[in-house]
N, C-alpha and C positions, 0 to 999 in steps of 0.2 A: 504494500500500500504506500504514495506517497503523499505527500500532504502537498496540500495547493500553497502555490508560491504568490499568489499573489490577491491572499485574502488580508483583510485591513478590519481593524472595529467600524462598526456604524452605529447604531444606538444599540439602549437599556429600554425598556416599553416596561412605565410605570401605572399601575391602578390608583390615580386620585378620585377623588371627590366632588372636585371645584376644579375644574379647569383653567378658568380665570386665574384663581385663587394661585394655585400652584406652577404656573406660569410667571407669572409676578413675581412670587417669590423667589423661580428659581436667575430670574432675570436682576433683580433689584440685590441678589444677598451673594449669587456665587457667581455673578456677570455673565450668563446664557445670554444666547439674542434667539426672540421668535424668528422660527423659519417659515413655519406653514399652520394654517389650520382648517380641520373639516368636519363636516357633522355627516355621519353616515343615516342612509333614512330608518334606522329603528331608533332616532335620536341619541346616539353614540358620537362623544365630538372628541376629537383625538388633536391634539396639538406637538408640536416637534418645536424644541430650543436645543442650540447646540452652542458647545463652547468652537467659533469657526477652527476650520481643520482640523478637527482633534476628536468628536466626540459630541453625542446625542441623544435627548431622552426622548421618549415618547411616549408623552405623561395621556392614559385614556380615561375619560370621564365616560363610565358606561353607566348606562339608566338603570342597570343593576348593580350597583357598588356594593363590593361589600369590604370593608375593612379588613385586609390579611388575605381577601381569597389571592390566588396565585403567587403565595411566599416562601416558595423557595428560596428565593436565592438572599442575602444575606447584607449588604452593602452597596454602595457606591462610592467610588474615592475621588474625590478632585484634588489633582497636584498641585500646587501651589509655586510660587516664585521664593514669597517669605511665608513662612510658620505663623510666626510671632504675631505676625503685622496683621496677617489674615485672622488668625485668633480672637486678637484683639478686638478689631473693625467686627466681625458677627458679635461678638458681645454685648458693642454698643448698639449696632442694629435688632439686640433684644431675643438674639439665637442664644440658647439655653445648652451648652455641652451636656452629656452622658458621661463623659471622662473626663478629667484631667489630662492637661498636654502629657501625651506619653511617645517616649524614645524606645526604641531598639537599635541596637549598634547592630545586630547578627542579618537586618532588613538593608538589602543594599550594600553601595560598596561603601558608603562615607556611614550609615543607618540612616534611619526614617526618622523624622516629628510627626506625631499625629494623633487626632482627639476626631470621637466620634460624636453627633447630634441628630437630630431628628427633623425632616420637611413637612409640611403641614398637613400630610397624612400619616404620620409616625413613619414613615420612612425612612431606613437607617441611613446616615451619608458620613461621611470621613473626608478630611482634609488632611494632607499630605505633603512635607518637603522631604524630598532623597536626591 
């Protein structure tokens, strides 16, 4: 078997609540920009921000939410430029950490800073400098 050479990330496809809501958020606290957005006809409106070249969510407001349904998977991390600086700035913008700044030296080649928090569906997310 070999594995394809020239596959790349594209997005994370989130279950919110508020569409709006969560848009906003992820635009105004961790710097996304809106790409697109659509309402499918059984009233399903799905919206896409991406951090450009890098990376994309695709947060869906489905007329059946349910909080946790489809929870596998575990996180999201945004890397960061500075730790600290980014830290700081969600603090004052009223983001509530889950942890304390935590390091690993054995993450990486220098290690990692990083503290995890929650988006305004309890959505786990992590911020990141390595």
């Amino acid at each position: 078997m070999s594995a394809e050479k020239n596959i790349r990330s594209s997005h994370v496809g989130l279950n919110v609540r508020d569409l709006d809501r969560s848009m906003a958020f992820y635009e105004v606290h961790l710097g996304f920009r809106p790409v697109s957005r659509i309402e499918l006809e059984n009233g399903t409106r799905i919206g896409f921000v991406e951090l450009p070249e890098q990376f994309q969510l695709e947060l869906v407001e489905d007329v059946n939410y349910e909080a946790g349904r489809d929870g596998p998977w575990n996180h999201v991390c945004m890397r960061v430029a500075d730790f600290d600086e980014s830290y700081r700035r969600l603090i004052r913008e009223g983001i509530q950490f889950e942890t304390e700044k935590l390091f690993m030296k054995e993450f990486w080649e220098n290690g990692m800073k990083f503290a995890f928090f929650r988006g305004p569906d309890g959505e786990r997310l992590e911020i990141a400098e390595y």
